[in-house]
C-alpha positions, -999 to +999 in steps of 0.1 A: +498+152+521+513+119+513+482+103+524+450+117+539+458+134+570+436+149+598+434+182+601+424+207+627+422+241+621+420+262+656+415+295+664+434+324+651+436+355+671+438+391+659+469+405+676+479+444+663+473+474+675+446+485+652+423+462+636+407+482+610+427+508+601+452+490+582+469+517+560+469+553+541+462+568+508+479+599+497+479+619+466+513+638+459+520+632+496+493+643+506+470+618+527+438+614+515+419+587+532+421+558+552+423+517+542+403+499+565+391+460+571+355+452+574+350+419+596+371+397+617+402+396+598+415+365+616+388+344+613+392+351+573+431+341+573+417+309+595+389+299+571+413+300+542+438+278+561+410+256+563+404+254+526+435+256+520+443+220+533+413+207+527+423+216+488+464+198+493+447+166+504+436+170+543+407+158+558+388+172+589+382+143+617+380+137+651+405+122+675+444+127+664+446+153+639+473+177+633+465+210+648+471+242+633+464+281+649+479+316+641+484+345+656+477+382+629+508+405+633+502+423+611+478+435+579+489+467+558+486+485+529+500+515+512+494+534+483+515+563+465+531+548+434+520+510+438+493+493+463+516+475+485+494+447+509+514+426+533+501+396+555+525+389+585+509+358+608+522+334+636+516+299+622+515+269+651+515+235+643+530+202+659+548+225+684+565+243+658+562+281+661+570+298+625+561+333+609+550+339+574+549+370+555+526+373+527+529+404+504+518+419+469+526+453+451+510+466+420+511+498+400+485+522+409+469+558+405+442+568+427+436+528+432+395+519+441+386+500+463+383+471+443+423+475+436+429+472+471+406+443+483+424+424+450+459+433+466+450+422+501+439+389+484+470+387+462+492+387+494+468+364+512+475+344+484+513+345+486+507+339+522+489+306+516+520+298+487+546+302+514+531+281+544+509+255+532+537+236+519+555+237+554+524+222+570+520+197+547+555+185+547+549+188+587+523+164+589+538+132+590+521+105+616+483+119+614 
């Protein structure tokens, strides 16, 4: 932020199909398992927001403040080859409506379940690299 700016950071909501479920494992093609979310996935994308631009120079106040929400499209993950993770939201701010895709792939075999929380964070990571920066650069005036 060029200066200190008011933040808000409102609700996200959780809009796909499934919540939990969010992808497959196989081995040789053959499925083996589920991937599956513990907790409310939108309020975790909403709390990193938060830090997020708390961390590029924001502060949280009352009165005018610019106000950002989301909307989860979608959360995935695959593995056969690689761990793929992908993070699509709806990003709302100052009346602008813009989508974001966050997204990581690593090489895998028979990946734990510590190798796919790490790849969901990688791509929530990416995620934050790719629209932070557009709300900052949209906060002009609070």
């Amino acid at each position: 932020f060029v200066r200190p700016a008011c933040v808000k950071v409102g609700a996200f909501s959780d809009q796909r199909r499934e919540q939990i479920v969010i992808g497959r494992t196989y081995n040789m093609f053959v499925e083996t398992g589920e991937v599956k979310t513990y907790g409310d996935v939108a309020q975790w994308i909403r709390e990193r927001y938060r830090r997020e631009l708390l961390a590029a120079g924001g502060k949280e106040c009352e009165g005018k403040a610019l106000v950002i929400s989301g909307v989860v499209k979608e959360v995935s993950q695959s593995e056969l080859w690689n761990i793929s993770s992908s993070i699509k939201i709806e990003l709302k701010y100052q009346g602008v409506v813009s989508e974001f895709v966050g997204a990581s792939s690593q090489i895998s075999h028979a990946a734990s379940e510590s190798e796919f929380t790490e790849s969901l964070y990688k791509a929530l990571d990416d995620l934050m690299q790719k629209s932070v920066p557009t709300v900052v650069a949209n906060a002009n005036g609070f």
